[in-house]
C-alpha positions in Angstrom: -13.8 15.1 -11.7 -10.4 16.3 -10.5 -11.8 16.7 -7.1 -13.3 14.0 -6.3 -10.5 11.6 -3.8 -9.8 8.4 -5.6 -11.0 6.1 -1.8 -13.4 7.7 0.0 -14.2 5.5 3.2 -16.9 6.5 4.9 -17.9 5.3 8.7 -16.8 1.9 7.5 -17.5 -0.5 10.5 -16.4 -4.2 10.4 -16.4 -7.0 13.4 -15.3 -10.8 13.3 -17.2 -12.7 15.7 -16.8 -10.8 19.1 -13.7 -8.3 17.4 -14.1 -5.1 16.1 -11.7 -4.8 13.6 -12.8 -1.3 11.8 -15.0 0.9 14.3 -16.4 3.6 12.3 -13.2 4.3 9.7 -13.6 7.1 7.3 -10.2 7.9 4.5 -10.4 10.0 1.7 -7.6 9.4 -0.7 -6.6 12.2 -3.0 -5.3 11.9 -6.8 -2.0 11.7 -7.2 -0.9 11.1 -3.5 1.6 8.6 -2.0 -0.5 8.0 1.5 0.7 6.1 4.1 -1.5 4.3 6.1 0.7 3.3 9.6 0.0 1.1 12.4 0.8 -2.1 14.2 0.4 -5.7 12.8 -3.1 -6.7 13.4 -4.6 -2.9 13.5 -7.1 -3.3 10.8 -5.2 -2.1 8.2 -5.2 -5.3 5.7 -9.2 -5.1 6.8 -9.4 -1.6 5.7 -7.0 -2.6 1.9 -9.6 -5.8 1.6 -12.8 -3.4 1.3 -11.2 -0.9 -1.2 -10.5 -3.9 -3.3 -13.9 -5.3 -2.6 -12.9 -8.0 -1.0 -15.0 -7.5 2.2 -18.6 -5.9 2.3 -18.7 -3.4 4.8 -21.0 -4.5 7.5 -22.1 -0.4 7.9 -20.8 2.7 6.2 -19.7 3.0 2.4 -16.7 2.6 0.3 -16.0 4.4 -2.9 -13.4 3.7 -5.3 -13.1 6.3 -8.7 -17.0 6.8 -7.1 -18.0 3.1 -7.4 -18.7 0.7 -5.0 -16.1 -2.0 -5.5 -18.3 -4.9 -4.5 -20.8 -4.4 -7.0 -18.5 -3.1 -9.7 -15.6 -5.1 -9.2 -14.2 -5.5 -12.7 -14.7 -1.7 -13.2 -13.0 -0.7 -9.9 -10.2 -3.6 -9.7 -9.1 -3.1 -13.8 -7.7 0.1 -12.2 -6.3 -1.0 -9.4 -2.4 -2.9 -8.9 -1.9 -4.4 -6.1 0.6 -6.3 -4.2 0.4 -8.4 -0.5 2.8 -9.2 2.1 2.0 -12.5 0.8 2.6 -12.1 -2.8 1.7 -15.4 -4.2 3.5 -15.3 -7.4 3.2 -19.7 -9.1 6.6 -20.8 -8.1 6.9 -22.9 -11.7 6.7 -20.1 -13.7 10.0 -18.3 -14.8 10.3 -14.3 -14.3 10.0 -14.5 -18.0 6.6 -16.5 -18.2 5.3 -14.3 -15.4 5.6 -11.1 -17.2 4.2 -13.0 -20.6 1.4 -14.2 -18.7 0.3 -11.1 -16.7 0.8 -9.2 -20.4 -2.2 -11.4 -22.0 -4.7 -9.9 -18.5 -3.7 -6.0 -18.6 -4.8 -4.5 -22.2 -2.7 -1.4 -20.9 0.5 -3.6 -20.0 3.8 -1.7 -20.8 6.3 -3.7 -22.2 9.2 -1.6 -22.4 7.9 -0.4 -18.5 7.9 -3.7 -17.6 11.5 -4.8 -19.2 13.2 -1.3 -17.5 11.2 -2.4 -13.7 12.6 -6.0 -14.5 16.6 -4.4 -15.2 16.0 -1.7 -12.0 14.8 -4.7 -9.8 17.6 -6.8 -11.1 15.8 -10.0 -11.9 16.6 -12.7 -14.2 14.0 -13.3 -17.0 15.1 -17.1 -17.1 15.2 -17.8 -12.8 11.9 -19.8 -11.3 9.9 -18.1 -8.8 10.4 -20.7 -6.7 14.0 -20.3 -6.7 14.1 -16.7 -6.0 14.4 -15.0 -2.8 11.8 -13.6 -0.6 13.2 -9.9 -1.3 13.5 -10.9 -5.2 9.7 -12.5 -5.1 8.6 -9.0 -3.8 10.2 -7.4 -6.7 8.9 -9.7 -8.9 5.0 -8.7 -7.4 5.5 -5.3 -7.6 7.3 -5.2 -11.1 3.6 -7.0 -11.7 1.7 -4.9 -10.1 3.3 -1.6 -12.0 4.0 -2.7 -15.8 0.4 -1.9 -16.5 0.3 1.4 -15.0 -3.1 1.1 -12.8 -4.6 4.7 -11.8 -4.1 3.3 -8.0 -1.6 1.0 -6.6 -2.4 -0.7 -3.2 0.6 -2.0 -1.5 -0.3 -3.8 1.8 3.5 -3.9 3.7 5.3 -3.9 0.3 8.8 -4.2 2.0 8.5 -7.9 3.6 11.7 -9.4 2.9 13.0 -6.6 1.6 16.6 -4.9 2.8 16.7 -1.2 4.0 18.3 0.3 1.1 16.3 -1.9 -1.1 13.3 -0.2 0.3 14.4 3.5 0.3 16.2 3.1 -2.8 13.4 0.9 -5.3 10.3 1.3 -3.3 10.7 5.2 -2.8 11.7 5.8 -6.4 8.5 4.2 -7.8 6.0 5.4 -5.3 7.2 9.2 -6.2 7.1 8.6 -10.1 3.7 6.8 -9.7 2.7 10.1 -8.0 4.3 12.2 -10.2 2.4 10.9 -13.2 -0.6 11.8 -11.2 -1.5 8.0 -10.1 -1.9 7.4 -6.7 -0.8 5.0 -4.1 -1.7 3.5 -0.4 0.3 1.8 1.0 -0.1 0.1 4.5 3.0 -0.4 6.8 4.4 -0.8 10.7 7.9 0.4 10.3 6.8 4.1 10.5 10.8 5.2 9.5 10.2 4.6 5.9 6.3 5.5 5.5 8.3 8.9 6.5 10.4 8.9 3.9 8.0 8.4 1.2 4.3 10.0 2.1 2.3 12.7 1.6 -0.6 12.1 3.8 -0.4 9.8 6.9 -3.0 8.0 8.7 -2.3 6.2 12.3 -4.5 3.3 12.9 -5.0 1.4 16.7 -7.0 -1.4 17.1 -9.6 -0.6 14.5 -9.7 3.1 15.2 -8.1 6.2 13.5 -6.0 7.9 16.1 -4.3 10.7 13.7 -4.8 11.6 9.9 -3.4 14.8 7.6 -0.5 15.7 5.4 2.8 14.7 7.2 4.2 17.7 7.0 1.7 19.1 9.0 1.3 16.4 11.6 5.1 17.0 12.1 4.9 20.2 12.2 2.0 20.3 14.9 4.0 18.4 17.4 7.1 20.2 17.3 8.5 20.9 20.5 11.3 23.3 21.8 12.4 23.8 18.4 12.7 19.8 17.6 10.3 18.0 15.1 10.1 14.9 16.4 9.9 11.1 13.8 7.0 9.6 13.1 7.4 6.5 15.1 8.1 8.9 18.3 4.5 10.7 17.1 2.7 7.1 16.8 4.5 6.5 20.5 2.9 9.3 22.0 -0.8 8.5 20.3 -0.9 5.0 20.9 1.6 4.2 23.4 3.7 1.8 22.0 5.7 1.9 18.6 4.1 0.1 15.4 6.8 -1.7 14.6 7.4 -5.7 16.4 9.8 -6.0 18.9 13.4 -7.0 17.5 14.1 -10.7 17.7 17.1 -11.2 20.9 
C-alpha cells in the first residue's frame, strides 16, 4: 500500500536499569523520504535505529517495519533493510575486492555494475586491506556495502564518522537524494544538525529520550522565522533543547 509509512513507531518506551532511554517515542517514516533524525550523542537515537532493525524488543508500544514487526520477522524485515553504524565493523583481512565478492554471495538483488560505479565514486582501491584503509575510506567502504544491493530502506546511524566536510555533502548527499529519488527511503541519525539540513525532508529532534520537534523541514523552518530571517537548524535545536547537538570542539 502506497500509504502506508515504511517505520511506524508507536509509543515505543525503553529503560536500562534506572534510565529511560525512549519515553513514549512515536515516528512514522514515509516512502521515499530522506528523514533526518537529529540530536545529541547519547539521546536515544541508536536506541530508537536498534528497534527498527529488531535488535531491541520494545519494552511497551509497537514497531512496524513494511507492517511487520521486526523481532518476529526479522529475515523478512532486515532482507530489506541496508544499514551502516558509526562503528562499521568491516573484517580488516579482507581486501575491498573480497568484501564486495563476499557481501555479493548474501544479497540475491546485489548490483554489480552499482557496486563497481559506488566503488569508483568513493575512490577505493579493489586490491587495499580494510585494515589498511582510513577511517573516512572504511565508512565508504560500509556504505558502498550497504547500497550495492539497493534495500527498500537504508538506515544510517551517524554515517559521516571520520568523514571530511565536503566528503559528506558531496558523496553522502548525492546518494541519499538518488536513493530517494528511486522511491527508497532513508533515516538517518546525526548530531551535526548543519548537514541533516542539507540533505532532509522530514526532521525529528530527539532530548534525552523524548521527541521535542517533528515535521517536514521546510516547514519547521518556516514556522520559526523571525523578522524576516529563517533561522539554521542547529539555532532551532538551541532554542528547543537548550544547548546545540553537536560536541563541544576539542581546544
Amino acid at each position: 500500500m502506497a500509504s502506508e509509512p515504511v517505520i511506524d513507531v508507536s509509543q515505543l518506551t525503553r529503560r536500562f536499569g534506572a534510565k529511560t532511554a525512549l519515553a513514549a517515542v512515536s515516528v512514522s517514516v514515509p516512502r521515499g523520504a530522506v528523514y533526518g533524525l537529529v540530536g545529541a550523542n547519547g539521546a536515544g537515537k541508536t536506541t530508537l535505529i536498534k528497534h527498527v532493525l529488531g535488535l531491541l524488543r520494545p519494552e511497551s508500544g509497537s514497531v512496524r517495519v513494511f507492517g511487520k514487526d521486526p523481532v518476529a520477522e526479522p529475515v523478512a524485515v532486515l532482507s530489506r533493510i541496508g544499514y551502516l553504524s558509526e562503528e562499521n565493523d568491516l573484517p580488516g583481512w579482507m581486501t575491498v575486492g573480497e568484501l564486495v565478492r563476499y557481501s555479493r554471495a548474501l544479497y540475491p538483488g546485489w548490483d554489480d555494475a552499482y557496486a563497481e560505479e559506488l566503488r569508483q565514486m568513493f575512490a577505493l582501491d579493489g586490491t587495499a586491506r580494510i585494515k589498511t584503509l582510513s577511517k573516512g575510506q572504511k565508512a565508504r567502504a560500509g556504505l558502498l556495502i550497504a547500497l550495492a544491493y539497493r534495500p527498500e530502506l537504508l538506515v544510517l546511524d551517524e554515517p559521516s564518522s571520520g568523514l571530511d566536510p565536503i566528503v559528506r555533502r558531496d558523496i553522502l548527499g548525492a546518494v541519499m537524494r538518488t536513493i530517494a529519488g528511486e522511491g527508497r527511503t532513508v533515516l538517518f541519525s546525526s548530531h551535526l544538525l548543519e548537514e541533516v539540513e542539507q540533505v532532509a525532508d522530514h526532521v525529528t529532534m530527539i532530548s534525552e529520550g523524548k521527541i521535542v520537534l517533528s515535521g517536514p523541514l521546510a516547514a519547521i523552518k518556516e514556522s520559526h522565522r523571525a523578522g524576516g530571517r529563517q533561522p539554521s537548524l542547529d539555532e532551532i535545536f538551541v532554542a528547543h533543547v537548550g544547548r546545540s547537538a553537536a560536541p563541544p570542539a576539542d581546544v
